[in-house]
VOGU-3710 file (C-alpha; in Angstrom, 3 decimals, decimal comma):
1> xxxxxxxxxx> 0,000/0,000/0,000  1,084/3,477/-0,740  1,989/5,635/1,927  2,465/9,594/2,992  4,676/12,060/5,047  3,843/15,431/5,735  6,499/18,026/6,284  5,268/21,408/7,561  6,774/24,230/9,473  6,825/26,071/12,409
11> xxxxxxxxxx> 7,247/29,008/10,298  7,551/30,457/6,689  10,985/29,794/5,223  12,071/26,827/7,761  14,036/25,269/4,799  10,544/23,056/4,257  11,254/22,787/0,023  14,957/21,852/0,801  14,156/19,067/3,000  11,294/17,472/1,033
21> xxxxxxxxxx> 13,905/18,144/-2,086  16,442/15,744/-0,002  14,050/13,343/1,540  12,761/12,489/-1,971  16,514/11,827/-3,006  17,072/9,760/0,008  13,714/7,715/-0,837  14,533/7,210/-4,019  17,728/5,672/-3,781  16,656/3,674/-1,186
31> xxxxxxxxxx> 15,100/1,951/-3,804  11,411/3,850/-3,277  8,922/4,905/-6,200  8,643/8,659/-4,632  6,463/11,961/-5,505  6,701/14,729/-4,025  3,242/17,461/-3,345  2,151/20,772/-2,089  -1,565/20,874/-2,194  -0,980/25,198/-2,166
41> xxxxxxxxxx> 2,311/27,002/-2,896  1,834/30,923/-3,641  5,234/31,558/-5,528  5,455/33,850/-8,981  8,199/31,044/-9,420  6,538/28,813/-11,406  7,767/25,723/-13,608  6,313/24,047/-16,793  5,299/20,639/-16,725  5,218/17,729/-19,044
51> xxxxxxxxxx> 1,557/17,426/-18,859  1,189/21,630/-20,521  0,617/23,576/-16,829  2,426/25,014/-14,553  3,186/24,191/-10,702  5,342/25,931/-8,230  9,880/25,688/-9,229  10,179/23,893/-5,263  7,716/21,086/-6,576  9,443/21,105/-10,128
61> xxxxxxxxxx> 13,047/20,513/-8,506  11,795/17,734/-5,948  10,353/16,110/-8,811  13,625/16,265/-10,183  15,175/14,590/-6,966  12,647/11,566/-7,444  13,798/11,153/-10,791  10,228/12,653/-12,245  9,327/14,990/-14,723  7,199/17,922/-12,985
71> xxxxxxxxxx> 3,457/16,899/-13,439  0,492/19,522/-12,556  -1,177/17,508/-9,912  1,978/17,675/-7,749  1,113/21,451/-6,787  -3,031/21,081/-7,391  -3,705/24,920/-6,262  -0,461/27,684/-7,129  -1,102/31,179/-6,436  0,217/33,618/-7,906
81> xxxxxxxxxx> 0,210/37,351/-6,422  -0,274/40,426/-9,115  -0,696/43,060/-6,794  -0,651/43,232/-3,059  -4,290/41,977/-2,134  -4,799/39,869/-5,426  -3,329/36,511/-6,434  -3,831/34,538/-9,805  -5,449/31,390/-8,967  -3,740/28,137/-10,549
91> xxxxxxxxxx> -5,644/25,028/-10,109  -4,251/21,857/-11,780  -1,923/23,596/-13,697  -4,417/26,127/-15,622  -5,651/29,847/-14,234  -9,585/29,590/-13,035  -9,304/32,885/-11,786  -8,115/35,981/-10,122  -8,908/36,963/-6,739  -8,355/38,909/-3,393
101> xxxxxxxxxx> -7,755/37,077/-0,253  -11,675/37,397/1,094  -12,738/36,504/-2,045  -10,112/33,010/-2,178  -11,317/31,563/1,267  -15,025/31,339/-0,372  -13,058/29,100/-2,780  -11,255/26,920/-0,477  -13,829/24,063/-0,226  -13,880/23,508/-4,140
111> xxxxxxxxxx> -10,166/23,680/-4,305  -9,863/20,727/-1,578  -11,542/18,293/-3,849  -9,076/19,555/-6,953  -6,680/18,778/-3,765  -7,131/16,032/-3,120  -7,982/14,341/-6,433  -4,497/14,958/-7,430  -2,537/13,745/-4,172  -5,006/10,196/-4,569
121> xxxxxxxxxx> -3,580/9,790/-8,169  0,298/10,514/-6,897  -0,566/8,292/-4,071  -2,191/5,779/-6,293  1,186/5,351/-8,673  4,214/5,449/-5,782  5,360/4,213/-3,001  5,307/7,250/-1,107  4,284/10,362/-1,544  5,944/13,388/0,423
131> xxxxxxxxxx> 4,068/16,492/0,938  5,411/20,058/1,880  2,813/22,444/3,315  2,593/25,738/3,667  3,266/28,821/6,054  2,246/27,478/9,341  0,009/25,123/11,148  0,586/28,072/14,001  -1,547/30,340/11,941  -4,968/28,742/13,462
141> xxxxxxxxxx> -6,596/31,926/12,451  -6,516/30,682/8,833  -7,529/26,910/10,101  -11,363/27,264/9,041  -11,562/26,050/5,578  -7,423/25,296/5,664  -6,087/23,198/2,084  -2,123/23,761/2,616  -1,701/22,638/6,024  -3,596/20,684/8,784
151> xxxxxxxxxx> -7,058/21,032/6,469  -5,323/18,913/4,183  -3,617/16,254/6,945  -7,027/15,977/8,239  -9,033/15,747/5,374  -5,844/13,169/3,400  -5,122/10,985/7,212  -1,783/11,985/6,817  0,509/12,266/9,341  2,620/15,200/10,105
161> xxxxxxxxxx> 6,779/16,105/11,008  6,791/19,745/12,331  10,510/21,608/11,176  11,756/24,425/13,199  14,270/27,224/12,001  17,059/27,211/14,677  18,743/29,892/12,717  16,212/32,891/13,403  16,048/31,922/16,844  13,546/31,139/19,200
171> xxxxxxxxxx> 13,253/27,417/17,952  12,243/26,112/21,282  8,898/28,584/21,012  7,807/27,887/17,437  7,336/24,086/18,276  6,212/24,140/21,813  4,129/27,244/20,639  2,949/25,472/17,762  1,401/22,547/19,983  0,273/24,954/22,347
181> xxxxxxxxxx> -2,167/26,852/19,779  -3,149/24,032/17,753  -6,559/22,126/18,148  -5,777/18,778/19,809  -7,022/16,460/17,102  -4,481/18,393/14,723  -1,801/18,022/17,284  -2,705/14,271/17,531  -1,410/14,198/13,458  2,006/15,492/14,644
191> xxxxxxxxxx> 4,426/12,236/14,917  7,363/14,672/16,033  10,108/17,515/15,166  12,737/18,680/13,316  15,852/21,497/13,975  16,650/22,475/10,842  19,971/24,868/9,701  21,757/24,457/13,084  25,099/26,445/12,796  28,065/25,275/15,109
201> xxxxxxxxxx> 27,948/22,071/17,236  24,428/20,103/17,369  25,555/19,048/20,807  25,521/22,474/22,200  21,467/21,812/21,909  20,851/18,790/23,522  19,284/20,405/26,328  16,883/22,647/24,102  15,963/19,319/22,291  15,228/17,721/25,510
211> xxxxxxxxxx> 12,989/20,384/26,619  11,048/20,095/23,845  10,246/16,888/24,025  9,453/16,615/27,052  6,959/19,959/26,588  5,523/18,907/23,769  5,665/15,661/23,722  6,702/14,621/19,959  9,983/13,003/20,222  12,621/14,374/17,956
221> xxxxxxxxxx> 14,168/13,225/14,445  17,027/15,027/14,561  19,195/18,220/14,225  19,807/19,582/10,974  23,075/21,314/10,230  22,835/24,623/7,959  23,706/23,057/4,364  26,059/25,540/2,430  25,394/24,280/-0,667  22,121/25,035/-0,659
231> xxxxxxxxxx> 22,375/28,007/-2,741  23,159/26,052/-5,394  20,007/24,725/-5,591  17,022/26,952/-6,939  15,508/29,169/-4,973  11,498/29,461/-4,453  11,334/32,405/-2,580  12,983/36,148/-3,628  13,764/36,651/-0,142  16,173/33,855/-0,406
241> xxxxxxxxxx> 18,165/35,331/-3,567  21,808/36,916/-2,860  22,058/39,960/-2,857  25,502/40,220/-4,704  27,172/37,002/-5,919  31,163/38,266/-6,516  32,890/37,112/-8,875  35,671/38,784/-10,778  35,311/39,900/-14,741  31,700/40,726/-16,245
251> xxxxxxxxxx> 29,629/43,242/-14,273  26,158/42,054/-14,504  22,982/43,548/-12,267  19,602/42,294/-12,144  16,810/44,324/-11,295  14,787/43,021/-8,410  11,069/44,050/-9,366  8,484/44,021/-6,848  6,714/41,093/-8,850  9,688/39,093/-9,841
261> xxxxxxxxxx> 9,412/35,801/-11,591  11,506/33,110/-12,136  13,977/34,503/-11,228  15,909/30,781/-11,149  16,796/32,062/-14,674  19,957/33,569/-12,810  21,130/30,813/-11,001  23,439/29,350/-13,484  25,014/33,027/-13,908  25,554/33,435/-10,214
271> xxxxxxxxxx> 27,822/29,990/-9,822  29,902/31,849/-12,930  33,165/32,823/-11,191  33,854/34,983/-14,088  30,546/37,282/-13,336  30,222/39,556/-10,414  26,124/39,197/-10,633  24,067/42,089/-8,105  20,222/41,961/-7,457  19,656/45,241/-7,363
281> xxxxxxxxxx> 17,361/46,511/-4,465  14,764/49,007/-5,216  16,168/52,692/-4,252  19,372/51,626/-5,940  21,063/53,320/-8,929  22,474/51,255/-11,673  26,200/51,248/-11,284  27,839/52,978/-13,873  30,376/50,243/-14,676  27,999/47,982/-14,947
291> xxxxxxxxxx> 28,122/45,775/-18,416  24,708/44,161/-18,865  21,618/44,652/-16,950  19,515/41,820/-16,982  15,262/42,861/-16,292  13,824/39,413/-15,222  10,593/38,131/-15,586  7,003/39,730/-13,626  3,620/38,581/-12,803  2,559/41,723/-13,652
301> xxxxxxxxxx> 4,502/43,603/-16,667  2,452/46,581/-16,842  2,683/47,059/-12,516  6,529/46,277/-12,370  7,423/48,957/-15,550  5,715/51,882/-12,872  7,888/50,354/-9,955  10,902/50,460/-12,437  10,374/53,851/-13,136  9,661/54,966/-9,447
311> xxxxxxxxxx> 12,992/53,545/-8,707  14,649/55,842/-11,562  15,612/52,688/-13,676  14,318/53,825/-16,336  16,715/57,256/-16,481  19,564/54,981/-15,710  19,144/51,958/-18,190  18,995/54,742/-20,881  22,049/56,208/-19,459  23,375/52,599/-19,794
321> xxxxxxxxxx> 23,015/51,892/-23,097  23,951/55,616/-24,044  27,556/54,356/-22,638  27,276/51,404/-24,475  26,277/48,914/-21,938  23,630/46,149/-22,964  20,495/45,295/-21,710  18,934/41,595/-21,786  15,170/41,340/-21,035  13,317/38,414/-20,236
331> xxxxxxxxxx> 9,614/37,357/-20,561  7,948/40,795/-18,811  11,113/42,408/-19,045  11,411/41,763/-22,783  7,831/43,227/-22,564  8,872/46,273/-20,948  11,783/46,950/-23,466  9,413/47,555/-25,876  7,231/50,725/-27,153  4,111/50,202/-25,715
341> xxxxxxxxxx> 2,200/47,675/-23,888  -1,179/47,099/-24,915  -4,067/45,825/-22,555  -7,545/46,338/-23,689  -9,088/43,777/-21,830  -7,809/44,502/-18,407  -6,052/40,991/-17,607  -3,278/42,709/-15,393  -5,590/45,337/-13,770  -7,119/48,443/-15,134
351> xxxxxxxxxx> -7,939/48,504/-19,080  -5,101/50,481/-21,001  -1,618/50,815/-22,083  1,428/51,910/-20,816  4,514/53,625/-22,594  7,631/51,042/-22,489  11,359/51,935/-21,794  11,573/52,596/-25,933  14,551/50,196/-26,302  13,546/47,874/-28,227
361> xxxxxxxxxx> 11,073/49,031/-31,640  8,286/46,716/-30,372  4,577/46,696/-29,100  2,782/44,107/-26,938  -0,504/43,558/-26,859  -1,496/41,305/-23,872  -4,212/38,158/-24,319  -6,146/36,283/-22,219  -4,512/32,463/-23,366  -0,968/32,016/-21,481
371> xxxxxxxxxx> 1,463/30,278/-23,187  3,294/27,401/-21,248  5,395/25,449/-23,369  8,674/23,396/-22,900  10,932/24,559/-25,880  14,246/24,033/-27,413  15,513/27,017/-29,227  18,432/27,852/-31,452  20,206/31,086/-30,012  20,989/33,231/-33,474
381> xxxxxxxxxx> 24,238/34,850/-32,814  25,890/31,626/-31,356  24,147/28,839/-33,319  24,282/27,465/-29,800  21,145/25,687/-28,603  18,965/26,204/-25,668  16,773/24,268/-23,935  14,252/25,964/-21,563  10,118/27,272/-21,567  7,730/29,619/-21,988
391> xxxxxxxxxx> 5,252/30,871/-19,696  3,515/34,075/-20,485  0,667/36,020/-21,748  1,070/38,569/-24,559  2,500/38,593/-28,057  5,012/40,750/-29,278  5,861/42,168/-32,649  7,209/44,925/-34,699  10,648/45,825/-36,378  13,454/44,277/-34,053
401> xxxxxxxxxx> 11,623/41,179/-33,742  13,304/40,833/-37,668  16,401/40,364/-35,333  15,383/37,629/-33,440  17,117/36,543/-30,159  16,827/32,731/-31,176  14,218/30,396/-33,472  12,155/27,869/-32,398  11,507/24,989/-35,417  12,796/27,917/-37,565
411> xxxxxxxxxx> 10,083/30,461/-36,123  11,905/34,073/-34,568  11,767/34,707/-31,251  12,440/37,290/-29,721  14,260/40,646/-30,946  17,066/42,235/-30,704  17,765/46,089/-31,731  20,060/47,516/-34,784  22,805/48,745/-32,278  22,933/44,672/-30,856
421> xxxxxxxxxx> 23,308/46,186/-27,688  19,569/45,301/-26,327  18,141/41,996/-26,558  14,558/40,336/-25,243  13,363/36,941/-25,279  10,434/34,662/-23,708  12,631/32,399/-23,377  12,955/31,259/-19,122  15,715/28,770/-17,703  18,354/29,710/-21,030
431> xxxxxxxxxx> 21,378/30,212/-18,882  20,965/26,703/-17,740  22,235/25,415/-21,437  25,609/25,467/-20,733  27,165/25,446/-24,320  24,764/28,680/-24,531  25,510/30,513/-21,557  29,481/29,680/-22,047  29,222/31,180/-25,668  27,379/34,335/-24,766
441> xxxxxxxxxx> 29,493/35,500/-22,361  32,115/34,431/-24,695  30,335/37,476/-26,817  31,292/39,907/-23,956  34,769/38,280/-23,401  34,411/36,326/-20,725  35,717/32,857/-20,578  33,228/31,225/-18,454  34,259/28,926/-16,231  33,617/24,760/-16,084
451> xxxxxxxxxx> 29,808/24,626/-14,787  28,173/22,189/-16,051  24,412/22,902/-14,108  22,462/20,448/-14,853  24,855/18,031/-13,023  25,847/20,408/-10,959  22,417/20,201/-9,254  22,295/16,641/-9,425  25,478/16,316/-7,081  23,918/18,717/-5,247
461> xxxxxxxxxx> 20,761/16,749/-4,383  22,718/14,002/-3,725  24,673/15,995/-0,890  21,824/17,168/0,367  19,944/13,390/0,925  23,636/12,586/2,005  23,592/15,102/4,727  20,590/14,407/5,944  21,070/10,735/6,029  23,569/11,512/8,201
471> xxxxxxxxxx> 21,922/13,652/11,075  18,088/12,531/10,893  16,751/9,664/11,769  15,761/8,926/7,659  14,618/5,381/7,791  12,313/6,551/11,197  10,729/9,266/9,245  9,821/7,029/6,634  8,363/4,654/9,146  6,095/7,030/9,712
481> xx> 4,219/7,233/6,726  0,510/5,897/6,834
//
């Protein structure tokens, strides 16, 4: 019979992804058919899965650990904020809707049988199935109606690990807290704890793990060391991206936008010793010595071009490429290259259009239908091919699009303008082609270095399920499951 774990945490950012990431690992070479699921992630860091939707990048990379390709019903609900009260609602990999936060808790009980539809079929075809929830059990405000967290465990029989952040502090009060404020029959689902990213010596804790034992009564499965090479791993969550990562040659600065979207697109760059890559914070000027300028992807192209130009961006990528530095756009950052943005129907808020940065001679007109497509492209300056996806709404056209970044089956994509200095594509995970990435910053001189990502990440998972072989109790955890 199949069985289930549940990992949730005593907190936001506990390290929840990373350890379902290196539990599936472990599972799977242990021998174990594994899959992992989050019944609700709200990320703008989305993935494209072999089925045509799109599911949350933590879900996508511990698919990758169990030796899966991403599927939709391993994230059944994604949201995906536009503004500050309003989210895109994802269920089973397609957009039912938009809404604000009142208006998604009259949803809830229809999303729960979407819910758990999907984790039935994962549970149906493996051995185990691990699941990652969401936030906190803690917040028992948000327990009426609850999908991500002990809503689900109830409603799925599935029983529960809580993980606790030692680094932040305070890790004795998030768990004892945590059984403290939640209903008993949800603390009855809890089978016991975890310490996770413990700098220094574990030992110097043994009396903190002892007390909470013995407060809350869920014995222990161990005490997580912090795992440095976790940044080589992608990141879910824009709070976790570096804020510079130094290396010596190429000057490259991405601009962090208030609605930033896979923005995994930069990992491969910022493992480059030859690139000294900043995410620029908003209030910051563009350095002037900066080489290439790299505007990411949004949820919301038309919002994130007004917080770009509130931050001055706009006066100093002009100034940029006036010195002759070059600009790379990607997805809504190709968008917002161009000369105006077009939205008559209102999909990203208010009906209208907005004037783009002028860089690039093109218009986009935005449509309801997103496209979400796994591609493999031919780069045109390098003849070098990449392999990544597309996940957007809007089409764009007009002159520079005659100077396409790469082709698809022969088909343009993207544009680039007369000077070459500006470039946009749709085009999300390119840098992780490593014959591409090596030749284009071969185009600004830069001999890149040796990274090979794609294993580079695989070695990385298995470090990970190696390092927490060693300091949890693995094969207990797994006992567990129900």
């Amino acid at each position: 019979m199949s069985k289930a774990l549940m990992i949730q945490g005593a907190g936001s950012n506990v390290g929840k992804s990373m350890l379902v990431a290196g539990l599936c690992r472990a599972a799977q070479r242990r021998g174990l058919s594994v899959a992992p699921f989050k019944p609700q992630n709200m990320s703008n860091n989305a993935a494209v899965t072999s089925d045509g939707g799109e599911i949350g990048r933590a879900q996508a990379l511990q698919a990758l650990a169990c030796g899966l390709a991403p599927h939709t019903d391993m994230n059944p609900v994604l949201l995906k904020p536009e503004t500050d009260v309003g989210a895109q609602v994802v269920v089973q990999g397609r957009r039912i809707t938009t809404c604000k936060a009142r208006e998604y808790s009259k949803l809830k009980p229809r999303l729960l049988t979407s819910v758990l539809e999907s984790f039935h079929r994962l549970k149906s075809k493996y051995d185990l199935v691990l699941v990652e929830g969401a936030g906190s059990p803690a917040e028992v405000n948000l327990r009426p109606g609850d999908i991500a967290n002990m809503g689900f465990a109830q409603a799925a029989n599935v029983p529960v690990v809580l993980v606790g952040d030692i680094d932040r502090g305070g890790v004795i009060a998030q768990i004892i807290g945590t059984k403290t404020v939640l209903d008993p029959s949800d603390a009855d689902l809890v089978k016991g704890f975890i310490i996770n990213k413990f700098r220094g010596d574990p030992s110097l804790f043994d009396d903190g793990y002892v007390m909470i034992e013995g407060q809350s009564h869920w014995p222990g499965y161990g005490v997580v060391p912090f795992f440095n090479d976790a940044f080589k791993l992608p990141a879910e969550d824009a709070l976790d991206l570096p804020k510079r990562s130094k290396g010596h040659g190429l000057r490259v600065v991405c601009l962090r936008l208030s609605r930033i979207a896979n923005f995994d697109d930069l990992d491969p760059l910022s493992q480059e010793p030859g690139i000294d890559l900043t995410m620029l914070s908003p209030g910051e000027a563009i350095p002037g010595d900066t080489d290439l300028v790299i505007i990411p992807g949004s949820k919301s192209s038309r919002g994130d071009l007004a917080f770009l130009r509130a931050q001055g961006w706009d006066i100093d990528l002009a100034a940029h490429v006036r010195r002759g530095g070059h600009v790379l756009g990607i997805c809504g950052g190709y968008q917002m290259l161009g000369q105006v943005i077009k939205d008559p129907e209102g999909i990203e808020g208010i009906a209208g259009e907005d004037r783009g940065l002028g860089l690039l001679n093109i218009e986009t007109l935005m449509t309801p239908s997103k496209q979400l497509t796994q591609v493999t492209a031919c780069h045109e300056a390098s003849g070098q091919t990449v392999d990544g996806y597309e996940i957007h709404i809007g089409r764009s056209h007009g002159p520079d699009c005659d100077r396409p970044f790469a082709r698809i089956d022969g088909v343009p994509e993207g544009a680039t303008s007369v000077d070459g200095q500006v470039s946009g594509t749709y085009l999300h995970g390119l840098f992780s082609s490593d014959l591409f990435r090596r030749a284009y910053l071969q185009s600004f001189g830069v001999e890149a270095g040796t990274l090979c990502y794609g294993a580079s990440v695989e070695v990385t998972l298995n470090d990970l399920a190696d390092h927490l072989e060693k300091h949890l109790d693995v094969s207990g955890l797994f006992g567990l499951s129900a």
